[in-house]
Backbone as JSON, one array per atom type, in Angstrom:
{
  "sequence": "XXXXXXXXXXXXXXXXXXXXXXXXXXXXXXXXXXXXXXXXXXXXXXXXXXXXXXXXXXXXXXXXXXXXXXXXXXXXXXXXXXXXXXXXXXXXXXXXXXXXXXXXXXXXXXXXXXXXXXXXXXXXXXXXXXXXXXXXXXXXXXXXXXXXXXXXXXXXXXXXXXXXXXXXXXXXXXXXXXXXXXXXXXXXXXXXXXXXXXXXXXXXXXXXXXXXXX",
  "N": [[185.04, 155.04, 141.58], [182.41, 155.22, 141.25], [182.13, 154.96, 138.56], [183.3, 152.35, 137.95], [181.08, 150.88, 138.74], [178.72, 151.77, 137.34], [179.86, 150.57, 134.78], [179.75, 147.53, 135.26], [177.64, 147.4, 135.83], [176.29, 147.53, 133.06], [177.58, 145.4, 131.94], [176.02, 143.45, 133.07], [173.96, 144.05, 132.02], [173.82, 144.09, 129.21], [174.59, 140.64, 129.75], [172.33, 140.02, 129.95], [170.61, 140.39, 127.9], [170.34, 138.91, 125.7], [168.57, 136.9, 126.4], [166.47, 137.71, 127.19], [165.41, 138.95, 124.58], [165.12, 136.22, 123.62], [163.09, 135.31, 125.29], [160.87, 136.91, 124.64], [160.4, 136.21, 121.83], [159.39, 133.72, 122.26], [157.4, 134.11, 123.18], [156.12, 135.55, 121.8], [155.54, 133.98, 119.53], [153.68, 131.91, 120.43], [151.85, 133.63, 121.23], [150.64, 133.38, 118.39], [150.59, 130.72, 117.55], [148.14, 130.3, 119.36], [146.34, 132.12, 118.17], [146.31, 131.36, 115.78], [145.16, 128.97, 115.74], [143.05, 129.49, 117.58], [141.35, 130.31, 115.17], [141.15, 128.34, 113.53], [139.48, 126.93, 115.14], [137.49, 128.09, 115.06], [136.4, 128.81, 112.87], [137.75, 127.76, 110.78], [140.57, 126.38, 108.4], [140.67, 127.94, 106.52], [139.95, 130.64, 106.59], [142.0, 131.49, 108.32], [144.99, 133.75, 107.82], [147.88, 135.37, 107.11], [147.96, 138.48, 107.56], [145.31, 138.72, 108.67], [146.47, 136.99, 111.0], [148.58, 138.64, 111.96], [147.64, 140.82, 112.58], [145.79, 140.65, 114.71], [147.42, 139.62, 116.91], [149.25, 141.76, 117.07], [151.12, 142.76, 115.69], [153.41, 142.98, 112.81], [153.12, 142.79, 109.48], [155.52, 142.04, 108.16], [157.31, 141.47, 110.03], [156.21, 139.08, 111.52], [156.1, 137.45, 109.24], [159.09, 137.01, 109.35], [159.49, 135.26, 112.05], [157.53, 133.54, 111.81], [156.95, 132.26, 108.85], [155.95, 130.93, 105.84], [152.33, 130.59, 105.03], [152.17, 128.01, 105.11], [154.25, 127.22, 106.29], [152.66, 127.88, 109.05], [151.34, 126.75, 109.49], [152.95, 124.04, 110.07], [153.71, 124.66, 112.32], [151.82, 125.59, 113.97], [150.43, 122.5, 114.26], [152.72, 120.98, 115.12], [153.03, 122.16, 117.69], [150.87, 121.36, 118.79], [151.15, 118.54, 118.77], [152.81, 118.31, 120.25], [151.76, 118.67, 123.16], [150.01, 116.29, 122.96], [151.84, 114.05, 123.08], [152.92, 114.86, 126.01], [151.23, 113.55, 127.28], [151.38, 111.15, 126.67], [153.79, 110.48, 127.31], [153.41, 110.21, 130.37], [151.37, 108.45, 130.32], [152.92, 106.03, 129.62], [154.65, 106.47, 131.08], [153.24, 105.25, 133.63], [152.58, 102.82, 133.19], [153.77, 99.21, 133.93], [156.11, 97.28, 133.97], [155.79, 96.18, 131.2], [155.69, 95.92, 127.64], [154.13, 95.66, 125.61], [151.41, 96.99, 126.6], [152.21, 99.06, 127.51], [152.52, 100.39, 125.16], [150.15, 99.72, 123.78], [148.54, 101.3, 125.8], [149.09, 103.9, 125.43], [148.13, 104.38, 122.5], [145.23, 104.22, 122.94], [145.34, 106.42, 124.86], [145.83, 108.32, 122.89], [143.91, 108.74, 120.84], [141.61, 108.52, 122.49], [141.78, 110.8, 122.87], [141.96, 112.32, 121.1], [139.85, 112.43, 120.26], [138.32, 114.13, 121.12], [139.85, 116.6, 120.99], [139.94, 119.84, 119.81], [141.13, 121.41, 117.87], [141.39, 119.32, 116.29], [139.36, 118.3, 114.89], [137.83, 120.22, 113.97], [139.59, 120.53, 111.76], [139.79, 117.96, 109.96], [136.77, 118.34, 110.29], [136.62, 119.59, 108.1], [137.5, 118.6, 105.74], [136.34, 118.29, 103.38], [135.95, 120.69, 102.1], [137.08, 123.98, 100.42], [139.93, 124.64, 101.3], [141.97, 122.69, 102.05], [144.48, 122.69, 103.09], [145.53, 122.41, 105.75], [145.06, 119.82, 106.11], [146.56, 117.71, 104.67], [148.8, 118.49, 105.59], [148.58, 117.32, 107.87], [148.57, 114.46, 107.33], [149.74, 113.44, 105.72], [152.3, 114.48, 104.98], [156.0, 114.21, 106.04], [156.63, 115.57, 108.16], [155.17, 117.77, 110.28], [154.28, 115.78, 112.04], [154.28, 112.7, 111.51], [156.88, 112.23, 111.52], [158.08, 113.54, 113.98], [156.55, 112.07, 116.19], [157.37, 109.62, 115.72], [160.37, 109.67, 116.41], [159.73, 110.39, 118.84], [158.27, 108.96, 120.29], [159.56, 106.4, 120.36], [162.04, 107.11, 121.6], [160.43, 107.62, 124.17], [159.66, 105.18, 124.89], [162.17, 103.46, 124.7], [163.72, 104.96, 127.14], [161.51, 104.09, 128.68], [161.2, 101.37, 128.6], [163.91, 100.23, 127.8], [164.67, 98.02, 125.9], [166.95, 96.89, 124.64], [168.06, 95.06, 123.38], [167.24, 95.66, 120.81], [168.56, 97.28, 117.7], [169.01, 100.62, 116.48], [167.73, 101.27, 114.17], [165.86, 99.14, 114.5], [164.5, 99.26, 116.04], [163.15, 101.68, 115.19], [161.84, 101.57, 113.2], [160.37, 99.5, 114.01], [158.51, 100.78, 115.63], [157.56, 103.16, 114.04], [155.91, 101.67, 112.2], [153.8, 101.3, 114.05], [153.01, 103.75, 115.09], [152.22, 105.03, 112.68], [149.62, 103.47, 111.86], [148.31, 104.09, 114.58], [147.93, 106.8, 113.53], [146.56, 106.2, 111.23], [144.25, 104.95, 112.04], [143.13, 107.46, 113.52], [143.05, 109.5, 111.5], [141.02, 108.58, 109.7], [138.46, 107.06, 111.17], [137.19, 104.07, 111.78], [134.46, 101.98, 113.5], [135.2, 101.56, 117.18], [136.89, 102.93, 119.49], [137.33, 101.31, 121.43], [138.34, 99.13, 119.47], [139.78, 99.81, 117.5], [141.87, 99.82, 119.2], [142.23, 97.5, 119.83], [143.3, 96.37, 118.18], [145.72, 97.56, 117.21], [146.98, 96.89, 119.13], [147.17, 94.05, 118.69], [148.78, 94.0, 116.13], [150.83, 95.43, 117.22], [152.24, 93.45, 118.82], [153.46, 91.21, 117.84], [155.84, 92.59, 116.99], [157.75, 92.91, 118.76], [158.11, 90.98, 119.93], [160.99, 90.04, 120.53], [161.44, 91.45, 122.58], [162.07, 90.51, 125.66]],
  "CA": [[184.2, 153.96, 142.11], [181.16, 155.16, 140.15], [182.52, 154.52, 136.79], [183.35, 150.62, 138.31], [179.85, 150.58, 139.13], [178.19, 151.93, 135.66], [180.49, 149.43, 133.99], [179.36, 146.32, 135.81], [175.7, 147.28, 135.67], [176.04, 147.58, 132.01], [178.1, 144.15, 131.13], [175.14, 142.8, 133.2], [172.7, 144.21, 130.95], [174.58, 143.21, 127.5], [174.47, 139.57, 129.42], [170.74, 139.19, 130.44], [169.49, 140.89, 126.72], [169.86, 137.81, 124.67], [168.18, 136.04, 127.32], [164.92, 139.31, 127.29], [164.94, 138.72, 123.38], [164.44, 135.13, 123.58], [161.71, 135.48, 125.85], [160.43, 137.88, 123.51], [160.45, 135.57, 120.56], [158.72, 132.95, 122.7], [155.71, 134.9, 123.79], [155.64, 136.38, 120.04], [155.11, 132.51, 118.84], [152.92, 131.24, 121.46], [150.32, 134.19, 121.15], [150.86, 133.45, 117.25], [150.1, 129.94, 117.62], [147.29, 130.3, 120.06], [145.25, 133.15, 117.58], [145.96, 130.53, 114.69], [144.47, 127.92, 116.53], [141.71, 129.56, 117.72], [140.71, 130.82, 114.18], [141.21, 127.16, 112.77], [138.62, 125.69, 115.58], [136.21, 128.7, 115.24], [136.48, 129.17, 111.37], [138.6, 127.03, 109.69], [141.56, 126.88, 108.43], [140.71, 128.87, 105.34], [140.09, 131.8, 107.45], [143.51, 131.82, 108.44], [145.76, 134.45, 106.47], [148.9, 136.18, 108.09], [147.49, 139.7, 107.57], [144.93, 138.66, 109.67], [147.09, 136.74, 112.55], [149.45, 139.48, 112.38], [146.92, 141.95, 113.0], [145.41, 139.84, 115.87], [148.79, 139.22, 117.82], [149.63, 142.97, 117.68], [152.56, 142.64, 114.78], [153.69, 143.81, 111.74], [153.52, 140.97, 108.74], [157.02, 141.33, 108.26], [157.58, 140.81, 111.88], [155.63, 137.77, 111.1], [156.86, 135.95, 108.48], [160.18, 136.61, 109.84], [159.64, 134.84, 112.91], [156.93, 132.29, 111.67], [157.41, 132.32, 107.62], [154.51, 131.19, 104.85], [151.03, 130.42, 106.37], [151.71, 126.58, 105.04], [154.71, 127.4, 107.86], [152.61, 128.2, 110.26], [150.53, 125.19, 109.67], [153.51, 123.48, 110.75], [154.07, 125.34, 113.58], [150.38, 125.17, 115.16], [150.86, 121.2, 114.27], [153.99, 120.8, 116.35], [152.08, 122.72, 119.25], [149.53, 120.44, 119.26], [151.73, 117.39, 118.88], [154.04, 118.72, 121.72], [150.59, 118.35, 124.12], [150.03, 114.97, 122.92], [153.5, 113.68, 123.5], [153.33, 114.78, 127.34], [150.22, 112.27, 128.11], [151.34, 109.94, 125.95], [154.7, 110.41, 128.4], [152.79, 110.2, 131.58], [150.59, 107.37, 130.16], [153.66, 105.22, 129.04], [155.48, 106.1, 132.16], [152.09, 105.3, 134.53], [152.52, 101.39, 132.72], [154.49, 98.46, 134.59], [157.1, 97.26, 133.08], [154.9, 95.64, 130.22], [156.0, 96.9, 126.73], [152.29, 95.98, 125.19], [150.64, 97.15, 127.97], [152.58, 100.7, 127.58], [152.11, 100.74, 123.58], [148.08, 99.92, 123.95], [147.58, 102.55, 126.92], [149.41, 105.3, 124.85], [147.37, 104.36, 121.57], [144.46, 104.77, 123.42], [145.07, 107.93, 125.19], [146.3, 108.96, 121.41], [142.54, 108.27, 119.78], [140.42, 109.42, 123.05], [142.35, 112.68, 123.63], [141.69, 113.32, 119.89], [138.13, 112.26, 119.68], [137.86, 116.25, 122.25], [140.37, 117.79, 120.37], [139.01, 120.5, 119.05], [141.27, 122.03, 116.61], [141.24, 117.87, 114.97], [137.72, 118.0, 115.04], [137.66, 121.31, 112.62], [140.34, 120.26, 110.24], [138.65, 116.66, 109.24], [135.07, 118.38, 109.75], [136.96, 120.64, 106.77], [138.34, 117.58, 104.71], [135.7, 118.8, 101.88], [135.89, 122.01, 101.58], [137.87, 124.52, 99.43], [140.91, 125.25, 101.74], [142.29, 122.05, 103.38], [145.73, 122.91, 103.24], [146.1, 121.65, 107.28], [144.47, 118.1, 106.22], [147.63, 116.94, 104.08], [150.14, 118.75, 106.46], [148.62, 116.0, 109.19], [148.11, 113.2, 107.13], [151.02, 112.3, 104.92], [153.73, 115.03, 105.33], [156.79, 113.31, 107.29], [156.95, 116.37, 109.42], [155.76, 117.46, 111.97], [153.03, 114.52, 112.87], [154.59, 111.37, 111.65], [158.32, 111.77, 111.69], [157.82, 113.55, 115.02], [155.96, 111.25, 117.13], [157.85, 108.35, 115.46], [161.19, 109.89, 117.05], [159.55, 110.98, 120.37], [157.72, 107.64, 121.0], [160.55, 105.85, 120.0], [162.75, 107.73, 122.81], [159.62, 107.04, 125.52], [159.57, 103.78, 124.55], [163.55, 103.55, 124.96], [163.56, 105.46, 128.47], [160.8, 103.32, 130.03], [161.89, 99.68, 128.91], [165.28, 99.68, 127.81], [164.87, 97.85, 124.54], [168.36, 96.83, 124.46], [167.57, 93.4, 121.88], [166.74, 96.44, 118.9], [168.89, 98.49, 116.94], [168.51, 101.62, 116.54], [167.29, 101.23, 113.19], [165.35, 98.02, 114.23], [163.42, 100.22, 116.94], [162.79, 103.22, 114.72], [160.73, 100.62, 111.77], [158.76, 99.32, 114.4], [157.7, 102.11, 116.23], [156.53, 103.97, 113.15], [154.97, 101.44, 112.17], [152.3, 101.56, 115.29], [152.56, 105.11, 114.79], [151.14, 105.1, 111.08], [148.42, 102.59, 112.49], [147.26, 105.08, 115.26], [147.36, 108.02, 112.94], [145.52, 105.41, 110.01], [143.04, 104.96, 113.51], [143.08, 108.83, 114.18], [142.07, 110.23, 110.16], [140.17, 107.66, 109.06], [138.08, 106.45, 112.41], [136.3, 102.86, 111.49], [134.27, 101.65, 114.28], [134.93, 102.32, 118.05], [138.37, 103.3, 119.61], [138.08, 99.69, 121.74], [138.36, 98.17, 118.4], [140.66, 100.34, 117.17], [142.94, 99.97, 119.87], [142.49, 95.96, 120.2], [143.47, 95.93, 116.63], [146.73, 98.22, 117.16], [148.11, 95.57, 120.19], [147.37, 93.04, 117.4], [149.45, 94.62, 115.56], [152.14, 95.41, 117.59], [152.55, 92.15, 119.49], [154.68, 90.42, 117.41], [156.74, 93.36, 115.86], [158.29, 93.29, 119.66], [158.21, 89.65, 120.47], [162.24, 89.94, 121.39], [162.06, 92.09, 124.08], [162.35, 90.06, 127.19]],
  "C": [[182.86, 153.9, 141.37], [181.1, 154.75, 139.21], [182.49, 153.24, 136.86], [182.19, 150.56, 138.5], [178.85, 150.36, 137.96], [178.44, 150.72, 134.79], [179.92, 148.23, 133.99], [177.65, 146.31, 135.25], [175.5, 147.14, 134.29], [176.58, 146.24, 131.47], [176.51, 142.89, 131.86], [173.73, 142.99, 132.13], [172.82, 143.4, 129.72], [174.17, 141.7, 128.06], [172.99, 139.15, 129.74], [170.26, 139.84, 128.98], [169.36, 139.77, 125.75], [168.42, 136.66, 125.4], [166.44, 136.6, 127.49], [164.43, 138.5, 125.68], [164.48, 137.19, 123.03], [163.2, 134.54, 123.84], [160.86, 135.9, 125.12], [159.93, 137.0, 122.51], [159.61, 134.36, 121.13], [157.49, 132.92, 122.76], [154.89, 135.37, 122.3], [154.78, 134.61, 119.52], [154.36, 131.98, 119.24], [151.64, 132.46, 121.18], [149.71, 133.94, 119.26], [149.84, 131.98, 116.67], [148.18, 130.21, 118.25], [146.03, 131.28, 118.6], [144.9, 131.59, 116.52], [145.21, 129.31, 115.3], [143.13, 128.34, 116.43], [140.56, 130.44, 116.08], [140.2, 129.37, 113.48], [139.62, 126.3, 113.42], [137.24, 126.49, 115.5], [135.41, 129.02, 113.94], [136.77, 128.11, 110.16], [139.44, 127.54, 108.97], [141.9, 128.15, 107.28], [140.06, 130.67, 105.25], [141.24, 132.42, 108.13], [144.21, 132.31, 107.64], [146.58, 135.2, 107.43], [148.58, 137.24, 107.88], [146.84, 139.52, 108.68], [145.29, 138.34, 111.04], [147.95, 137.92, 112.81], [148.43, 140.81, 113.21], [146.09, 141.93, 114.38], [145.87, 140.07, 117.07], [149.02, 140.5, 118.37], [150.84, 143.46, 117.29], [152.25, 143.02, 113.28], [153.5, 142.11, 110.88], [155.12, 140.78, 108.52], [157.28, 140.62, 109.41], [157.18, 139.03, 111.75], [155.81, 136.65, 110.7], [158.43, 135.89, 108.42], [160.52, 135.42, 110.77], [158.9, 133.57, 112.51], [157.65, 131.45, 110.11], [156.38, 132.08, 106.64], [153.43, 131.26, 105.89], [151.19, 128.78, 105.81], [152.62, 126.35, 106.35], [154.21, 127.34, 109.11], [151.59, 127.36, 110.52], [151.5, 124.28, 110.29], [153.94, 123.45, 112.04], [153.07, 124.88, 114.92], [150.26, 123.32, 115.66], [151.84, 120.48, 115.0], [153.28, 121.17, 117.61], [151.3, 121.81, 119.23], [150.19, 119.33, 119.59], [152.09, 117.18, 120.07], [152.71, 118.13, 122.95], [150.22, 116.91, 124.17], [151.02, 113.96, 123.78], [153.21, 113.8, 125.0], [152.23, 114.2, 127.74], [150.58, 111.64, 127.65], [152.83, 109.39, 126.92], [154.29, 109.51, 129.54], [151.63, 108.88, 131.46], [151.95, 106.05, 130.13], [154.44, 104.67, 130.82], [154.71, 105.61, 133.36], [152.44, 103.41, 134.46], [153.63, 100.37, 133.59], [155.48, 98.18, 133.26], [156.92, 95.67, 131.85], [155.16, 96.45, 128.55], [154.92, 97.22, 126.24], [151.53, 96.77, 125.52], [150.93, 99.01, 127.91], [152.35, 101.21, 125.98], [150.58, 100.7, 123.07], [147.84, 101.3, 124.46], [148.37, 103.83, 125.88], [148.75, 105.39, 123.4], [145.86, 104.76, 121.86], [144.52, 105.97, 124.29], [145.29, 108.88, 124.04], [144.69, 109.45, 120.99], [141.62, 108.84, 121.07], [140.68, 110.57, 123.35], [141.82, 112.86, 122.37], [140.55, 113.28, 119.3], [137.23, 113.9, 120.2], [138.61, 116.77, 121.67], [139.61, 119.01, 119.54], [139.32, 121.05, 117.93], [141.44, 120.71, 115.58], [140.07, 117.97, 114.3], [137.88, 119.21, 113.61], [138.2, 121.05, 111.28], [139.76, 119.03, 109.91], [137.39, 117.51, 109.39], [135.14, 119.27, 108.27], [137.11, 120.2, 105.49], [137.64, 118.16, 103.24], [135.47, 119.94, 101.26], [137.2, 122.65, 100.83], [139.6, 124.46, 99.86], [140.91, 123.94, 102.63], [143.47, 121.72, 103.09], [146.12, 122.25, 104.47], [146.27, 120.25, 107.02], [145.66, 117.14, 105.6], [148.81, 117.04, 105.04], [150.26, 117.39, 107.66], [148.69, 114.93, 108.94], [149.13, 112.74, 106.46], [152.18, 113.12, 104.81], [154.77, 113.9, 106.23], [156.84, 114.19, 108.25], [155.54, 117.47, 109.17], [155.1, 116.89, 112.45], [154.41, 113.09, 113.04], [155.97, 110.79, 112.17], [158.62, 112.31, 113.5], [157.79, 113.05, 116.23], [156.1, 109.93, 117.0], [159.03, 108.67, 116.36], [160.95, 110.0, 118.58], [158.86, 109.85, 120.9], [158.46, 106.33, 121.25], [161.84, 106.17, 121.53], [162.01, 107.46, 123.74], [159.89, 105.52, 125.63], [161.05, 103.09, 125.26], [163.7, 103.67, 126.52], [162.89, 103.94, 129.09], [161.75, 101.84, 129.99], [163.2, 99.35, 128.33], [165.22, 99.06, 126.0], [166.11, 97.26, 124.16], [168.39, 96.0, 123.14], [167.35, 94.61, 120.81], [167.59, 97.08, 118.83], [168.23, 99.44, 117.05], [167.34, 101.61, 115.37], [165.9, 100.31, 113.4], [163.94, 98.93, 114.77], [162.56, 101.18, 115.71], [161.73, 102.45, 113.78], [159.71, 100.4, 112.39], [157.51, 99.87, 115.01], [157.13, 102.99, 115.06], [155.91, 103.4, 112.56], [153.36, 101.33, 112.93], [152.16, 102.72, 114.82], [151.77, 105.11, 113.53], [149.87, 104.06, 111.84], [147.76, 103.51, 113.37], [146.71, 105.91, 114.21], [146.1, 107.49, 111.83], [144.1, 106.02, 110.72], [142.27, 106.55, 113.0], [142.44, 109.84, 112.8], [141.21, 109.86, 110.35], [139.41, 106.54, 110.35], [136.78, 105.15, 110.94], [135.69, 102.22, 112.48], [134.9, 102.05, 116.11], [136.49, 102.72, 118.74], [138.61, 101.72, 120.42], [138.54, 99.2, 120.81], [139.57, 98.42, 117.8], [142.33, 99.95, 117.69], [143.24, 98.3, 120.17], [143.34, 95.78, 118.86], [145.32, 96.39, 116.36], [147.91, 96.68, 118.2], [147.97, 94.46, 119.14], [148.15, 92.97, 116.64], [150.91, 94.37, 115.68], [152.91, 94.17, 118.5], [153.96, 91.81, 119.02], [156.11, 91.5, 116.64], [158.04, 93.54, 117.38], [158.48, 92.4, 120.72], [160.18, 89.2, 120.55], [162.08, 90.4, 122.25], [161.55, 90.67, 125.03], [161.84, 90.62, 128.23]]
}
């Protein structure tokens, strides 16, 4: 009866350890992120070096660039984290909207441009644009991943969800939605006057690129 007992307790172990190590690998990336972050908004990014995050976190560099990989990697990484935060107001803004497509593509352009006027780790990388080390500043600005192609797919899917869309292709959808998107982010580098303006200029924009829906 003991031996049946041992047994069991142990196939339970084997099945909850992938499930420990995942966790594991979660918490590893998240305190990983978080250091790089807070070096980027206190330093800049050219203070950032995986010797140093590794040594931070409480890891080995192998360990490191196993789990993360270069440090232009882990520019992508911190960049996704940030995005990911965006994305869930831009959710909760979209989904807050009546069933107005404009109306939900304005209010999420503007919570885009005043959330990132307080950001703080935005704020560091543009206050960096001129200095020696602005490795971050290209990753955000004209890479396809992980800003543009991103938050073209994931706004594209809100967008979808709330109003249906049915009148667009897939394809048709995906053109016009990244086009707003490139227009915020244009907005969001390169600020020209005030975010009202900004954002009157974006529904201007997008009006007619969405003059089927119904």
């Amino acid at each position: 009866m003991m031996e049946h007992v041992s047994t069991c307790c142990m196939v339970v172990v084997v099945a909850e350890a992938p499930n420990f190590q995942n966790e594991m690998r979660r918490l590893l990336r998240e305190r990983v992120i978080d250091t790089a972050r807070r070096l980027v908004c206190t330093e800049g990014w050219g203070a950032v070096n995986m010797s140093r995050v590794a040594k931070e976190v409480g890891v080995s560099r192998p360990v490191l660039y196993k789990e993360i990989g270069t440090k232009q990697d882990l520019a992508g990484v911190v960049i996704a984290s940030e995005l990911e935060t965006f994305l869930v107001g831009v959710t909760e803004t979209v989904t807050a909207e009546p069933g107005d497509l404009l109306a939900g593509i304005t209010a999420a352009a503007e919570f885009t441009l005043r959330t990132a006027a307080d950001n703080t780790l935005l704020k560091a990388v543009l206050a960096g644009r001129s200095g020696a080390d602005t490795t971050l500043l290209p990753t955000l600005m004209t890479e396809p991943e992980p800003v543009l192609g991103r938050a073209t797919a994931a706004f594209t899917a809100i967008l979808r969800t709330r109003y249906g869309l049915e009148s667009f292709s897939a394809p048709e959808l995906d053109t016009r939605v990244e086009a707003v998107v490139r227009l915020v982010l244009s907005h969001l580098f390169q600020p020209a006057g005030s975010i009202d303006r900004a954002v009157a200029q974006i529904a201007l924009v997008a009006a007619p690129l969405f003059v089927r829906e119904q």
